[in-house]
C-alpha positions in Angstrom: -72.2 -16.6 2.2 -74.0 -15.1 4.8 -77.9 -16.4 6.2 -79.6 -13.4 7.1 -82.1 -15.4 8.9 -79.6 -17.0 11.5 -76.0 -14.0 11.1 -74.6 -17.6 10.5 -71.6 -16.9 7.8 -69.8 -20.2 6.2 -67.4 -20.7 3.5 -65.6 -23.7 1.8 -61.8 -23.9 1.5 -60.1 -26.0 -1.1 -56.3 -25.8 -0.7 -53.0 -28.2 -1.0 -52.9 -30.3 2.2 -48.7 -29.9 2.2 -47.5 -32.4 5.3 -51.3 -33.7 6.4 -51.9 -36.7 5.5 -55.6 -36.7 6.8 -58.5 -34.5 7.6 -56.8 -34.5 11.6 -53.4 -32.9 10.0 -55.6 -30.2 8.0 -57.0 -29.6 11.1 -53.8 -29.2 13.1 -52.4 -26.6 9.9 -55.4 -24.4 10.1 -55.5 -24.0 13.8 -51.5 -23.4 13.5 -52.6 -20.5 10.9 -55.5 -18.9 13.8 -53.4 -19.3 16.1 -50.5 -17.2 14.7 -53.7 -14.5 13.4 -55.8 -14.7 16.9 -54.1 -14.9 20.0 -55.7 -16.7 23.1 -58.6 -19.0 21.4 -58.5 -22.2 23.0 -60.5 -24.7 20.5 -62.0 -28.1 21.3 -61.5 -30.8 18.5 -62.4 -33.9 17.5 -62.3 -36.7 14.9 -65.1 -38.9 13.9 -62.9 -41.7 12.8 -64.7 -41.4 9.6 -62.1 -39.6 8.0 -63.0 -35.9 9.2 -61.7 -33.8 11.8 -63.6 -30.5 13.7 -62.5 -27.9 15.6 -65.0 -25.1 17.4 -63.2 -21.4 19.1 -64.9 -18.2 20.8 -63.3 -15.0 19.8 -64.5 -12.8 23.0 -64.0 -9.6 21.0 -64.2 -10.0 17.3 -63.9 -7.4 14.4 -66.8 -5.7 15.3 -66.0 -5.8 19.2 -68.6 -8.3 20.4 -68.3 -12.4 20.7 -67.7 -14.5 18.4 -68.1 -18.3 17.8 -66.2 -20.3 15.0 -67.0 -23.4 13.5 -64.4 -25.6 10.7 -64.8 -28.8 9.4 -62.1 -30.6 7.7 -62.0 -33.9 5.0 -58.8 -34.6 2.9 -58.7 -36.5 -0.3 -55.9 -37.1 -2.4 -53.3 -34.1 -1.0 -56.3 -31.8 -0.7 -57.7 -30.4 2.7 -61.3 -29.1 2.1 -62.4 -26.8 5.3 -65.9 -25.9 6.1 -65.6 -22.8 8.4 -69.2 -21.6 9.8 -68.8 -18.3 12.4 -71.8 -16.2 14.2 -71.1 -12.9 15.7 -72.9 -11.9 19.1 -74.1 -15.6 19.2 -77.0 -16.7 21.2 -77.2 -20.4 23.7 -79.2 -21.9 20.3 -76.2 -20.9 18.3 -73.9 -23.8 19.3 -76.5 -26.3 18.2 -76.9 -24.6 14.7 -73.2 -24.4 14.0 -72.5 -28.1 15.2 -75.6 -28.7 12.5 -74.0 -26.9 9.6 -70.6 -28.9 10.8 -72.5 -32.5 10.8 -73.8 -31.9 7.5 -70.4 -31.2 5.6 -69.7 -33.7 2.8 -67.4 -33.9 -0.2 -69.2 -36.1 -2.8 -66.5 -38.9 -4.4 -68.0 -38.6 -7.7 -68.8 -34.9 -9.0 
C-alpha cells in the first residue's frame, strides 16, 4: 500500500527462510537479493536481540530518477522469514524518523 499523506509505500513479505535460521539470516538473503538488483547501496543493519533484524539503504536515483530511501524489517518463525519493507521517494530530513517508526512498529502476532 501506498499513504498518500506521507509517499510512504510498505509491504509485507511472507516467504521460505531456506538456510536462515533467524530474522539476522533473512536479513543477510534479502540484502544478497538487492544487492545482485541495485548496485552500490551501502545499508546499515542492526539486530535488536529480540529476535528481529533491520536494514535501512538510499537509492540516489530510483525508478523515477530522484532519491530514494528503503526501509525492511525482518522476524522468522518456524522456517519462515516475514519482511516488512517501507520506501519514500524524493524523501525529506522528517522521513528517516517516519520510516524508523513504521520499522519499530512491525510485529507478527504468535497466535492469529
Amino acid at each position: 500500500g501506498r499513504s498518500t499523506e506521507t509517499g510512504v509505500a510498505a509491504s509485507v513479505l511472507l516467504s521460505p527462510a531456506g538456510p536462515a535460521k533467524d530474522a539476522v539470516g533473512c536479513l543477510e538473503q534479502a540484502l544478497a537479493r538487492i544487492r545482485r538488483a541495485v548496485e552500490g547501496i551501502e545499508a546499515r543493519q542492526r539486530a535488536d536481540g529480540a529476535g528481529t533484524a533491520a536494514a535501512t539503504y538510499a537509492i540516489p536515483s530510483g525508478a523515477a530518477g530522484i532519491p530514494e530511501w528503503h526501509a525492511h524489517a525482518f522476524v522468522w518463525r518456524e522456517g519462515v522469514c516475514a519482511s516488512l519493507h517501507a520506501s519514500k521517494a524524493g524523501p525529506g530530513a522528517e522521513d528517516a524518523a517516519l520510516l524508523d517508526g513504521i520499522l519499530s512498529s512491525f510485529r507478527i502476532a504468535e497466535d492469529l
